[in-house]
C-alpha positions in Angstrom: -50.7 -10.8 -5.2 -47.9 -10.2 -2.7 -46.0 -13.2 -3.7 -46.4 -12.2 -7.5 -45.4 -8.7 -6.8 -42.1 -10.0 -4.4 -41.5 -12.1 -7.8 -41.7 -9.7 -10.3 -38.6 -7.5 -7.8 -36.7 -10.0 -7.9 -36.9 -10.6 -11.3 -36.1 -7.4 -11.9 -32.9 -7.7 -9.2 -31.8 -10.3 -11.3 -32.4 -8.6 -14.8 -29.9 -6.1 -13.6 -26.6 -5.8 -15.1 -24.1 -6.8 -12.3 -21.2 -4.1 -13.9 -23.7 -1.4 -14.4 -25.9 -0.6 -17.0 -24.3 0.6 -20.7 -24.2 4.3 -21.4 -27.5 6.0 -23.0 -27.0 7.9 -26.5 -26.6 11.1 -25.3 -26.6 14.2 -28.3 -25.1 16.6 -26.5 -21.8 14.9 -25.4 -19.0 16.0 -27.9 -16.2 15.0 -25.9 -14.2 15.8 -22.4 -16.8 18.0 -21.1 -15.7 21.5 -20.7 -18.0 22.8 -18.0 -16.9 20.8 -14.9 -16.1 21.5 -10.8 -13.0 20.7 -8.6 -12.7 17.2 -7.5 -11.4 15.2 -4.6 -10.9 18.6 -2.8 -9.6 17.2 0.4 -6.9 15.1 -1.2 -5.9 18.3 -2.8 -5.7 20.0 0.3 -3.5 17.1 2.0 -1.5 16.9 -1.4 -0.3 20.8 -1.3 0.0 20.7 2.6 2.5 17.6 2.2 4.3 19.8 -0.1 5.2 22.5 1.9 5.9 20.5 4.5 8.0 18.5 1.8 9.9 22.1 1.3 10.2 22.3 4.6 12.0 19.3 5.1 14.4 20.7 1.7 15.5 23.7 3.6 15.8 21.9 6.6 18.3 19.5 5.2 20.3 22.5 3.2 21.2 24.3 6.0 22.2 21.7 8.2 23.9 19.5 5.7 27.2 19.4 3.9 27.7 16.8 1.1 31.5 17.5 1.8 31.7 15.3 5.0 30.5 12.0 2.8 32.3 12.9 -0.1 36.1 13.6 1.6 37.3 11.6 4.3 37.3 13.0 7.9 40.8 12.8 9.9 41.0 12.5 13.5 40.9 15.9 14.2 37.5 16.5 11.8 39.4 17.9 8.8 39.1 16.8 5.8 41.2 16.1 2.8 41.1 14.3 -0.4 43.4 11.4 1.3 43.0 9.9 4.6 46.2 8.1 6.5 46.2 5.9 8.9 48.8 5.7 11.2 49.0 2.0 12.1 47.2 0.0 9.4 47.4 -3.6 12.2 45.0 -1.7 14.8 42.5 -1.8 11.8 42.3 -5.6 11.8 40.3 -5.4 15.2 36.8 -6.8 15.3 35.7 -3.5 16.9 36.1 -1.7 13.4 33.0 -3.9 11.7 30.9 -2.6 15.1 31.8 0.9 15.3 32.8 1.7 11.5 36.0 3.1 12.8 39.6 2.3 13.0 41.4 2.8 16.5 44.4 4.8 15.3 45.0 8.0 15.0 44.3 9.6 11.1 45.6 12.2 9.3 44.2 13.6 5.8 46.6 13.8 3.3 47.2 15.4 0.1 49.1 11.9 -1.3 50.0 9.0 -0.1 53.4 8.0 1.6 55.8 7.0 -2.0 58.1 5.3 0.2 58.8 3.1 3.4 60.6 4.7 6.8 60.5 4.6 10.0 60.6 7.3 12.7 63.7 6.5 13.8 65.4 5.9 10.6 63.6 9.4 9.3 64.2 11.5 12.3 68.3 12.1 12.3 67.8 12.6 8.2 66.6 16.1 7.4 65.2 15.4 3.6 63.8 12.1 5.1 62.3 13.6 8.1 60.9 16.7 5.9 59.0 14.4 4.2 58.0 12.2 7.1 56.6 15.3 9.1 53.8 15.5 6.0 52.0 12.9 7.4 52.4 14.0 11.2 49.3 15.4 12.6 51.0 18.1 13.8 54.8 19.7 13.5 57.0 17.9 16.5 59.3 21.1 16.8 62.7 19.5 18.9 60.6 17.1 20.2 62.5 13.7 20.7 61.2 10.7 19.0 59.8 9.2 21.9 57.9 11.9 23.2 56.6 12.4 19.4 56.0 8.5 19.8 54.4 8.8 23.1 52.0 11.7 22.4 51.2 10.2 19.0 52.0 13.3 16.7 53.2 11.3 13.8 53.4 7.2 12.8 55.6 5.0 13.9 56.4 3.8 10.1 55.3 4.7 6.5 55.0 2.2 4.0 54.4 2.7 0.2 50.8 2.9 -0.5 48.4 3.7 -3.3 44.9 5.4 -2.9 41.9 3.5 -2.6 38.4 4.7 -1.7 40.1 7.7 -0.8 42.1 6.1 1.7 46.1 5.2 1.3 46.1 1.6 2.0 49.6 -0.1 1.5 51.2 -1.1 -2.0 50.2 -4.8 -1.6 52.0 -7.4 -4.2 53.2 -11.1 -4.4 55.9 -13.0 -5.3 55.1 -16.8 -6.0 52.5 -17.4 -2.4 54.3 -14.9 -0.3 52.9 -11.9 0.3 55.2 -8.9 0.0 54.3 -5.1 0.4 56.5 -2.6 -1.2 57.9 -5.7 -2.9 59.5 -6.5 0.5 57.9 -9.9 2.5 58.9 -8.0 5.5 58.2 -4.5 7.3 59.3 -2.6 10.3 57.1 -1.3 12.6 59.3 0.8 14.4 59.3 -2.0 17.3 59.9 -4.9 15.4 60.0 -6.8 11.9 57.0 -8.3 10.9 55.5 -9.9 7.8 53.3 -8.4 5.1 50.6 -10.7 5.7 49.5 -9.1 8.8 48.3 -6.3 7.3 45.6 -7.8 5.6 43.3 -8.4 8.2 43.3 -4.2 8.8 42.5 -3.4 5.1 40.1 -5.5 4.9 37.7 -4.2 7.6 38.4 -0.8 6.2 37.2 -1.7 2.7 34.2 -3.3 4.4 33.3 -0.2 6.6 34.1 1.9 3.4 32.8 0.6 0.4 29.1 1.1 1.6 29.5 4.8 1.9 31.8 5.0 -0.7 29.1 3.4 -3.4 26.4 5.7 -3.1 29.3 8.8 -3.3 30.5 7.3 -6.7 27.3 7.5 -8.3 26.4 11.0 -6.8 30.9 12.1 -7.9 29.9 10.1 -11.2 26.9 12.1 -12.1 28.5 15.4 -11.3 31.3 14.8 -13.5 29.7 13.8 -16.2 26.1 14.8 -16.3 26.9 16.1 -19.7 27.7 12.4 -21.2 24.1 11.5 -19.7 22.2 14.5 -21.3 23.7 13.7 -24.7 22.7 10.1 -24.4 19.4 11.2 -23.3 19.1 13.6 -26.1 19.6 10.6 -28.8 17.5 8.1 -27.1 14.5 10.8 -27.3 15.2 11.6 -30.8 15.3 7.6 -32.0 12.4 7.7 -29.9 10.4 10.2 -31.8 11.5 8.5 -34.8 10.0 5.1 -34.3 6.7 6.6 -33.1 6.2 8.4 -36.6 7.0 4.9 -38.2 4.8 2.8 -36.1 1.8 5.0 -37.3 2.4 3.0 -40.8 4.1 -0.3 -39.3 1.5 -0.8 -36.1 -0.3 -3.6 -38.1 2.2 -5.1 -39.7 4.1 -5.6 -36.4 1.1 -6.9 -34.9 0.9 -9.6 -37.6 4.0 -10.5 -37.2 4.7 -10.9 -33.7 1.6 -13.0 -33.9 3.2 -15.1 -37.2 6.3 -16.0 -34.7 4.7 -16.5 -31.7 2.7 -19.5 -33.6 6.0 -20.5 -35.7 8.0 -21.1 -32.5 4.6 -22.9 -30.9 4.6 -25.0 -34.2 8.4 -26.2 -34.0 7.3 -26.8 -29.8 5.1 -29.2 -30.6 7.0 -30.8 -32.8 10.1 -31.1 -30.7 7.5 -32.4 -28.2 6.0 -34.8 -30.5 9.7 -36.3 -30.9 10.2 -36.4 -27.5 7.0 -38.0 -26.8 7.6 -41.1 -28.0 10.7 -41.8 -26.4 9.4 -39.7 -22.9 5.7 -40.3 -22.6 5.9 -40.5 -19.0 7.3 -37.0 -18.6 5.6 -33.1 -18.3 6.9 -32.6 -22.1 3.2 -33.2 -23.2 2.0 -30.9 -20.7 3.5 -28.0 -23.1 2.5 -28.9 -26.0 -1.4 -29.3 -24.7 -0.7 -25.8 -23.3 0.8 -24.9 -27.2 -2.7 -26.0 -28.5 -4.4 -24.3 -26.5 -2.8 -21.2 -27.2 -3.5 -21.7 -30.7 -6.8 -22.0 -30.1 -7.1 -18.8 -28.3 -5.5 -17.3 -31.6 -8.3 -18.6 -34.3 -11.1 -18.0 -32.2 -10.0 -14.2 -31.2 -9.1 -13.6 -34.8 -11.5 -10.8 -34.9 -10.5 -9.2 -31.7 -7.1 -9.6 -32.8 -8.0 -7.0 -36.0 -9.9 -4.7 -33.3 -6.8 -4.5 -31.4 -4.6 -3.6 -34.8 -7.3 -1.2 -36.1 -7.0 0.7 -32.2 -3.4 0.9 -32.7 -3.5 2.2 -36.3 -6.3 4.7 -35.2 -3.9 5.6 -32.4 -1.1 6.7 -35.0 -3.2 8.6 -36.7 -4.6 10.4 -33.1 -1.1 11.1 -32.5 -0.4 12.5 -36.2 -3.2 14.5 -35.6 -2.3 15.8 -32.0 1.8 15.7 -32.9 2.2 17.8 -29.8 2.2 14.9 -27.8 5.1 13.2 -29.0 6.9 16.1 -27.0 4.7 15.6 -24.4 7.5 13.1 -22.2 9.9 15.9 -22.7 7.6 18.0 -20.1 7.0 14.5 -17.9 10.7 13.8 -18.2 11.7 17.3 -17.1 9.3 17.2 -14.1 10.3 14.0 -13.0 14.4 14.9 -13.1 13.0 17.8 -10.8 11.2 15.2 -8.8 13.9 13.0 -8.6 16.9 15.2 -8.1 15.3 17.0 -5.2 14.7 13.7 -3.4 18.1 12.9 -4.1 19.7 16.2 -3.1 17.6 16.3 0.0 18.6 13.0 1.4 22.3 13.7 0.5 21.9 16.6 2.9 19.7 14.8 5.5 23.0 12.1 5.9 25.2 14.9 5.8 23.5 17.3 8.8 24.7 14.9 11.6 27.6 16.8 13.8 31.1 15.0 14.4 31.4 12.4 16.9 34.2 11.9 19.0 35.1 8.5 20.9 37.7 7.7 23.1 39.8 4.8 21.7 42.8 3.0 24.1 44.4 -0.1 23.5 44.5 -1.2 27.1 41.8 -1.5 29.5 40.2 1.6 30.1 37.2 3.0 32.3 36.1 5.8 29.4 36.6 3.4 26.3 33.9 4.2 23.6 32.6 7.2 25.9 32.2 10.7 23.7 34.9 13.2 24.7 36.3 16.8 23.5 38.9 16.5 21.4 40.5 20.5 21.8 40.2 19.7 25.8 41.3 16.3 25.6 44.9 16.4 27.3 43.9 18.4 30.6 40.6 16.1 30.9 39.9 13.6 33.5 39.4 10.9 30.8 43.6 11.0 29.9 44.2 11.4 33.3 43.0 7.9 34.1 43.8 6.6 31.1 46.5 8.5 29.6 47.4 6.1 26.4 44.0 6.5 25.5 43.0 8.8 22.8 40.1 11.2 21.1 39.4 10.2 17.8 37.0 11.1 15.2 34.1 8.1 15.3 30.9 9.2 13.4 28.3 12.0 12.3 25.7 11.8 14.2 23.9 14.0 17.2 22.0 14.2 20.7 19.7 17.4 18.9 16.0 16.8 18.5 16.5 17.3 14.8 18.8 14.6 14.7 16.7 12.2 16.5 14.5 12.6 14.2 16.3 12.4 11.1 15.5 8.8 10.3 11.7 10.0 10.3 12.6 13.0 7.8 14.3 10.6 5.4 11.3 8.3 5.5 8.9 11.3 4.6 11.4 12.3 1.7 11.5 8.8 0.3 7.5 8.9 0.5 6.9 12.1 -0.4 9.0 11.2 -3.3 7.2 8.6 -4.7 4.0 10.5 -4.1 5.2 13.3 -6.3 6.7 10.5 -9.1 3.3 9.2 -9.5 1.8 12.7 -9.0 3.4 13.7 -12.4 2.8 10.4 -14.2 -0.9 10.6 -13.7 -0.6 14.3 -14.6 0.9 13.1 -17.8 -1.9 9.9 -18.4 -4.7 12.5 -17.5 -3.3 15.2 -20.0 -3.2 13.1 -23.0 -5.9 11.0 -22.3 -8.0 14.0 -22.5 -6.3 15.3 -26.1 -6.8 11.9 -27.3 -10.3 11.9 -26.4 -11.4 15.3 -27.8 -9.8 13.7 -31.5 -12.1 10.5 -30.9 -15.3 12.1 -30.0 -14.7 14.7 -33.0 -17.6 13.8 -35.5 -15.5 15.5 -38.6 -11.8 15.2 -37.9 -9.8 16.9 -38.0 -12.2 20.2 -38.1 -14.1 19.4 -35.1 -11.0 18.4 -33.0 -10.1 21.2 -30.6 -7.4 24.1 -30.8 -4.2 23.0 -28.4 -6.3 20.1 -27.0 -3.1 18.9 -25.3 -2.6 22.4 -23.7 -6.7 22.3 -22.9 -6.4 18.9 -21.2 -3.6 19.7 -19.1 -5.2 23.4 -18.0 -8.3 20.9 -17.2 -6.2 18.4 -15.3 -4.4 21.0 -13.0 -7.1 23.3 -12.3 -10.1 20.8 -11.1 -8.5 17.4 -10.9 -5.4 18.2 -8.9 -6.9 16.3 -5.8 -8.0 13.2 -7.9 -4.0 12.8 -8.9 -3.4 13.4 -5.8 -5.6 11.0 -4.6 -4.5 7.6 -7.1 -0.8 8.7 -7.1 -1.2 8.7 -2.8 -2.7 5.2 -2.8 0.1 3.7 -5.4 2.6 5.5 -3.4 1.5 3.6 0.1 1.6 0.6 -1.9 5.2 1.2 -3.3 6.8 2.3 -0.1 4.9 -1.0 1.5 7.0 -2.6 -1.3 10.5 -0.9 -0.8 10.3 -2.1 3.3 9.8 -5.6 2.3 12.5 -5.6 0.3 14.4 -3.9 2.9 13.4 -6.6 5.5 14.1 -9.3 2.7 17.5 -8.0 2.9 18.2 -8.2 6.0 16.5 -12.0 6.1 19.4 -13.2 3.5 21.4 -14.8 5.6 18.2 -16.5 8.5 17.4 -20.2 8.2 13.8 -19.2 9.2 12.2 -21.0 5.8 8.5 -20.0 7.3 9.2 -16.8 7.8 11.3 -16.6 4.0 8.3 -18.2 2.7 5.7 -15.3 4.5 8.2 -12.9 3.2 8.1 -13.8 -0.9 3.9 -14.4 -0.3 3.8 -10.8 1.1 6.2 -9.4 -2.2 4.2 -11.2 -4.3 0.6 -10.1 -3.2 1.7 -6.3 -3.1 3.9 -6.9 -6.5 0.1 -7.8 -7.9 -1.8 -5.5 -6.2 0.5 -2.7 -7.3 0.6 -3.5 -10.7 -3.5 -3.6 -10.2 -3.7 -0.3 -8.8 -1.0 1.2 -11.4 -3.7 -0.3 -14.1 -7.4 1.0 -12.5 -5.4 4.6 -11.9 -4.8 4.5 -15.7 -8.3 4.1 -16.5 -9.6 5.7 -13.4 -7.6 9.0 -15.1 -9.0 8.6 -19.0 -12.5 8.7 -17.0 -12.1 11.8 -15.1 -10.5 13.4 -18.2 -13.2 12.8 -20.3 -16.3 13.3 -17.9 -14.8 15.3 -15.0 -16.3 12.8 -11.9 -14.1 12.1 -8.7 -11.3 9.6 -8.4 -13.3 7.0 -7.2 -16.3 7.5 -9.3 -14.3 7.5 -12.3 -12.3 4.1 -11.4 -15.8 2.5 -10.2 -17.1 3.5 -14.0 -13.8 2.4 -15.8 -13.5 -0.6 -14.2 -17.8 -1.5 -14.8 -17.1 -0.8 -18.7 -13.7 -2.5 -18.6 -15.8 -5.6 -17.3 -18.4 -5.4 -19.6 -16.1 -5.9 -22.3 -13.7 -8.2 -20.4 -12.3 -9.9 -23.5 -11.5 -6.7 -26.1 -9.8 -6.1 -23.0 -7.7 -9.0 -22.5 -6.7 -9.0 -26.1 -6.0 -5.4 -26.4 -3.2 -5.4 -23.5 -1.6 -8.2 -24.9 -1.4 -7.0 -28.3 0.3 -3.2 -27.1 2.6 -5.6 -24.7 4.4 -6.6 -28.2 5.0 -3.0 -29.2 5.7 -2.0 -25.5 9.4 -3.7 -25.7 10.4 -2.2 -29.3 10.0 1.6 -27.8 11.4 3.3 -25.2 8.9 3.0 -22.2 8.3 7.1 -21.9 7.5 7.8 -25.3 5.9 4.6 -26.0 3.4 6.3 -22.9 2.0 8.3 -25.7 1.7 6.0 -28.0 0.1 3.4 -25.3 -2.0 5.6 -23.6 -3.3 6.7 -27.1 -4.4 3.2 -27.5 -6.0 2.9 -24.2 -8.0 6.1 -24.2 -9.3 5.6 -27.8 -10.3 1.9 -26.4 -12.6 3.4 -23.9 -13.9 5.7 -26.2 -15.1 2.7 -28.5 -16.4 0.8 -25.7 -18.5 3.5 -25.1 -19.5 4.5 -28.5 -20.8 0.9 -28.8 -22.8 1.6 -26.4 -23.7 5.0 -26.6 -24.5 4.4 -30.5 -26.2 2.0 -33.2 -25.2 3.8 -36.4 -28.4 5.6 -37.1 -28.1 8.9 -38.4 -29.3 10.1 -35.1 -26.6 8.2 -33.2 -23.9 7.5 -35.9 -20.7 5.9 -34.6 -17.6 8.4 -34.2 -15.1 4.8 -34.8 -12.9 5.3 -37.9 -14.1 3.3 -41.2 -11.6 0.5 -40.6 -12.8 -0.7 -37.3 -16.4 -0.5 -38.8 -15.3 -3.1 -41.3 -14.0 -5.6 -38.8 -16.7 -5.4 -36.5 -19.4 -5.3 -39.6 -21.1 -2.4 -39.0 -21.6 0.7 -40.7 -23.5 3.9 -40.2 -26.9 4.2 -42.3 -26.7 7.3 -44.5 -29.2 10.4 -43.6 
C-alpha cells in the first residue's frame, strides 16, 4: 500500500503543469480590478529616498557650478572671454600639453583675433601699431621698455594673423605649392629670429587635441540653446505624421501584415533560385546552406498560417482598442514631456557637476626648475619664494579642479546622476506601459463595448499605477537600470581597450557586451509583461512577472509569432507612438491568452475575443 500510495504522488507530481496551472473561469472578474493595495512598498520607499537625494545632488551642482567656465575659454589670469590668445604658439608643440591639457605660455582672452603680423619691437616705436598691439597685452606696459615688457611677459613677443577656431585664435595657416606659409608668408619673426611656418604646426595641433574633447560636448549643449526652437518644430511634425499613420494602420494593419509576409517569401523565392544557379557551378560552397535555411523558413510560414491570422486579427483588434480609447494616441506627448524633464535635468546637472571645480594654477618655466608643475597663487606670485628661485618661471591658469571634500567626490556624484538617470528614464517608460496596458485591458474585458468600457480608463489606469504600484515601477525600472549602467562601463572599458593587443581579454570583453546586451533586452521584455500583469490584477512586481512569464510559456508559439509580426510594423512608425500601438497589441494578447483559458464559450463563460479572432481560431460562443 505504501509503494501504491508513493506512486499515485508522483504521478500526480508529474501530472502537474510545469508553467502553472491555466486560469479558472472566474464570473466576477470584469477587468483591471479596482479594489487593490500598495505594492512593492519598500522599493517605493528606496525609489522616493533616491530622489531626494537625486535633488540633492541638483542643488548641489547649481550652486557650485558655472556652465560659463566650459563654454568661454579661461586666460592665464582666470578671465574669460569669447577668444583666447596665446602668446607663443611654438611652446604649444611640447609633449607636456597632451599630459597636462595646457599650454606653457602665458594667455590672454580676447575679443578678436590679431588681423595682422608684428613684432614687439617693430610695434613699439609706432603709436597706431603699438595701440593695437597693447590689445592683446595682458596688462597696459605704461613707459615700460621692451625688454622689461619682454622680460616680465606683459605682452607677446610677435602677432601673427590668425582666425578663430574652437574659440581659440590659432594662426591664418595656407600653402603655396608644398610649402607651408602663414599669413601667406613661408617665413615669420619671432621677435628673436626668423623661422619657418612649418614649426608652428606641431603647437596647434596639441591644442586642437586638448580642445576638441571639451569643445564637442559644448557644441551640442551652444547648439541646442540656439536653436531649441528648430528641434521643437521638428518634433511637433514628426508627432503629428505620427498620429496620422496610427489612425491609418487601424484599417491597413492586415494588409501590411500580408504584405510584408508576400515579400519576405518573394525575395526567399528569387534566393533560392539565384542559389539553385550557383549550385551547379559551386556545389562545394555554403551557398546551399541558405537556400536549406530559405526552405525552412518557408515551412515555418505554411504551417503557422493560422497563427499568422491570430497575430493580424490582434493588431486589427488593437486599432480598434485604440479608436475606442483615442486618448492614448496623446498619451507619448505626457511620456515625451516627462522624459525631456528626465533628460534635461540629468544633463543640466552634470553640466554643473564639471563646471563646480575651482581654478587651478601651475607653475610653468622653460628651464629647469625646483617648483615646476607645483600649485601656486597667481595675485602673490612675484614676491613668492617660488619666482625667487626660479624667476623665468611663471603662474599660469592649468585646470578646474579642487582639494574640497565635495570635489573629491565629484566623480561619485556624476556616477549617481548618470544612474539615477536611467532609473528615472525607465521609471516613466514603465509608468507609460502600465498606464495603457491597464486602458487597453478594461476595453478587452468589456462584455458589450463600448458601453461597458470604463469612463477616462486611461486617466483611471494611470491614478491606479501611481497610487499602489509606484514601488513595482520602481522596482523593474531599478533592475533594467543596473543592467544598463553595467552596459555603459563596458563600453567605457571597451573604449579605452581600442588600441591593446590583448585578443583574450578583447574577446572576454565583446562575450561580456553580448551576454548583458541579451539579458537587457530580456529584462526590458518580462518588465513589459510583468507591467500588463500588475495593471490588470494588482499583484507585486515579481508575482506579476512569475505569472506573465508561466502564461507566456504556456502559449510559447502565439508568442513567437506575435513578436515577429508587430516587428514589421515597428520600423514604419515612429518608436514612441508606435508604444501605443505595440503595447495595445501586447496587452490585448495576454488578455486572449487568458480568455482561452478562463472561458469555453458557454453562455456562462462566453469569450470576451472580437468575432474575427473567433473565426480563425473556429470557435464561437453558443447562444443563451
Amino acid at each position: 500500500m505504501r509503494k501504491l500510495s508513493k506512486r499515485l504522488s508522483e504521478m500526480e507530481l508529474e501530472e502537474k503543469p510545469k508553467y502553472g496551472e491555466p486560469r479558472k473561469f472566474d464570473p466576477s472578474f470584469k477587468g483591471p480590478i479596482p479594489n487593490r493595495g500598495c505594492t512593492d512598498i519598500i522599493c517605493c520607499i528606496i525609489f522616493v529616498i533616491a530622489i531626494v537625494g537625486y535633488l540633492a545632488v541638483g542643488i548641489l551642482a547649481w550652486t557650485h557650478g558655472d556652465p560659463r567656465k566650459v563654454i568661454y575659454p579661461t586666460d592665464s589670469m582666470g578671465q574669460k572671454q569669447p577668444l583666447l590668445f596665446y602668446f607663443n604658439m611654438l611652446k604649444c608643440a611640447s609633449p607636456m600639453v597632451l599630459l597636462e591639457f595646457q599650454c606653457p605660455t602665458s594667455q590672454v582672452c580676447v575679443e578678436t583675433c590679431p588681423n595682422r603680423t608684428l613684432t614687439l619691437v617693430n610695434a613699439f616705436p609706432n603709436p597706431s601699431d603699438w595701440k593695437y598691439y597693447k590689445t592683446f597685452c595682458k596688462e597696459d606696459p605704461g613707459n615700460k621698455p621692451v625688454t622689461q615688457i619682454l622680460q616680465e611677459k606683459l605682452c607677446p613677443a610677435y602677432l601673427l594673423s590668425s582666425k578663430p577656431f574652437l574659440q581659440r585664435c590659432f594662426p591664418s595657416m595656407g600653402k603655396k605649392g608644398d610649402v607651408i606659409t602663414v599669413g601667406d608668408k613661408e617665413t615669420f619673426n619671432d621677435g628673436e629670429k626668423i623661422r619657418d611656418a612649418k614649426d608652428l604646426m606641431a603647437g596647434m595641433k596639441n591644442v586642437s587635441i586638448v580642445m576638441e574633447g571639451r569643445q564637442v560636448a559644448m557644441k551640442i549643449f551652444e547648439d541646442y540653446t540656439k536653436s531649441w526652437y528648430w528641434i521643437l518644430i521638428c518634433l511637433l511634425i514628426a508627432v503629428v505624421i505620427s498620429l496620422i499613420f496610427i489612425v491609418l494602420l487601424r484599417f491597413l494593419a492586415g494588409v501590411m501584415v500580408w504584405v510584408m509576409i508576400l515579400l519576405v517569401i518573394a525575395v526567399i523565392a528569387y534566393g533560392i533560385a539565384h542559389c539553385s544557379i550557383k549550385y551547379v557551378s559551386l556545389q562545394d560552397t555554403p551557398v546551399i546552406i541558405l537556400a536549406i535555411v530559405e526552405l525552412i523558413i518557408i515551412l515555418l510560414l505554411i504551417f503557422l498560417r493560422n497563427r499568422i491570422r491570430i497575430a493580424v486579427e490582434l493588431m486589427k483588434e488593437a486599432s480598434r482598442a485604440v479608436g475606442y480609447v483615442m486618448s492614448s494616441l496623446f498619451y507619448p506627448i505626457f511620456t515625451f514631456f516627462l522624459l525631456m524633464v528626465v533628460i534635461a535635468y540629468w544633463g543640466v546637472t552634470a553640466v554643473f557637476l564639471a563646471t563646480s571645480s575651482e581654478p587651478v594654477y601651475k607653475v610653468f618655466n622653460e628651464s629647469e626648475c625646483a617648483y615646476s608643475r607645483q600649485t601656486c597663487n597667481p595675485e602673490n606670485y612675484t614676491l613668492s619664494e617660488m619666482k625667487t628661485v626660479c624667476p623665468q618661471s611663471q603662474c599660469l591658469f592649468a585646470f578646474y579642479g579642487g582639494e574640497t571634500p565635495y570635489h573629491k567626490y565629484l566623480i561619485l556624484l556624476q556616477f549617481y546622476n548618470v544612474f539615477l538617470f536611467f532609473w528615472c528614464a525607465n521609471f516613466v517608460t514603465g509608468l507609460g506601459q502600465m498606464t495603457l496596458a491597464g486602458a487597453f485591458a478594461s476595453y478587452y474585458w468589456a462584455f458589450k463595448k463600448p458601453e461597458d468600457i470604463p469612463s477616462f480608463p486611461l486617466c483611471a489606469s494611470l491614478g491606479r499605477s501611481l497610487r499602489y504600484h509606484t514601488g513595482s515601477l520602481a522596482f523593474g525600472s531599478l533592475i533594467l537600470a543596473i543592467v544598463q549602467v553595467i552596459r555603459v562601463l563596458l563600453e567605457y572599458i571597451d573604449h579605452k581597450l581600442k588600441g591593446a593587443e590583448n585578443k583574450f581579454a578583447k574577446f572576454l570583453l565583446c562575450c561580456l557586451k553580448c551576454c548583458f546586451w541579451c539579458l537587457e533586452k530580456f529584462i526590458k521584455f518580462m518588465n513589459r509583461n510583468a507591467y500588463i500583469m500588475v495593471a490588470i490584477y494588482g499583484k507585486n512586481f515579481c508575482r506579476s512577472a512569475r505569472d506573465a512569464f508561466f502564461l507566456l510559456m504556456r502559449n510559447v508559439i502565439r508568442v513567437v509569432v506575435l513578436d515577429k509580426t508587430v516587428l514589421v510594423g515597428s520600423y514604419l512608425i515612429a518608436h514612441g507612438f508606435f508604444s501605443v500601438y505595440s503595447m495595445c497589441v501586447d496587452t490585448l494578447f495576454l488578455c486572449f491568452l487568458e480568455d482561452l483559458e478562463r472561458n469555453d464559450g458557454s453562455p456562462e463563460r462566453p469569450y470576451l475575443m472580437s468575432e474575427n479572432l473567433l473565426n480563425v481560431l473556429k470557435k464561437k460562443n453558443q447562444a443563451n
